[in-house]
N, C-alpha and C positions, 0 to 999 in steps of 0.2 A: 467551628461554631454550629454549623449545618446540623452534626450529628448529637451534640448537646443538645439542640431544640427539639431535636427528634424525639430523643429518648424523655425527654423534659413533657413533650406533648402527650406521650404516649403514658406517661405516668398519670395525668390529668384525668379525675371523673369526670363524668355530664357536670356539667355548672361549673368544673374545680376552676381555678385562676390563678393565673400564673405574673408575676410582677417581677420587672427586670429594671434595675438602675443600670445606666451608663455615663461614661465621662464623654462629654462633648469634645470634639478636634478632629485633627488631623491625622493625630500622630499613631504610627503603627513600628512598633521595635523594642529593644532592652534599655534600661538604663536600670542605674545604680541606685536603689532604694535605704539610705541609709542601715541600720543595723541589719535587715534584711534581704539585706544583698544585690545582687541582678533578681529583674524582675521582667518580663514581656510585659507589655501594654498596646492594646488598641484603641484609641476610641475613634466616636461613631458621630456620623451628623444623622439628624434626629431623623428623615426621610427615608435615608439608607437601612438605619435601625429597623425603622416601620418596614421597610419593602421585607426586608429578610425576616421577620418575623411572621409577614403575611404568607410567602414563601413556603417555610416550616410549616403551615396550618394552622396560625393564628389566627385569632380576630382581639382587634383592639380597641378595647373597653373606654379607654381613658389613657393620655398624655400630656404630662407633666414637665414643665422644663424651669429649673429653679430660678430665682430673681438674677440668679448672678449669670446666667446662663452658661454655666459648666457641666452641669449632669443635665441628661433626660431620664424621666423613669416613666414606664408603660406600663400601664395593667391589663394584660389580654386572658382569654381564653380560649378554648380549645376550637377551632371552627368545626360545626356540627356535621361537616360531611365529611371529616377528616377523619 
């Protein structure tokens, strides 16, 4: 993930913004995704999300966590001294 943000930040101009959903939990591993088969899955508690995004060279705009509380979605951008 580390190295996906990187290259994700690095693509980013002055002002650009970058928006990530995630699935809220626990759970980190493979399971069986109907017609598509095995699938890896992580998700994320919303704090954790935040630190490693901060981490990468983020700054975080706006965080969102839907009514049912399953996803989080973030909108950050590029931190300016990064």
């Amino acid at each position: 993930m580390k190295l996906a943000l990187q290259h994700t930040r690095e693509t980013l101009t002055k002002g650009g913004l970058f928006c990530i959903g995630m699935k809220l939990g626990d759970f980190e591993g493979w399971r069986e995704k109907g017609l598509s088969g095995r699938r890896y899955f992580k998700f994320w508690d919303s704090a954790s999300l935040q630190a490693v995004l901060e981490e990468a060279g983020f700054r975080i705009i706006h965080a969102y966590v839907t009514p049912e509380e399953d996803f989080t979605v973030l909108t950050t951008t590029r931190c300016q001294a990064s």
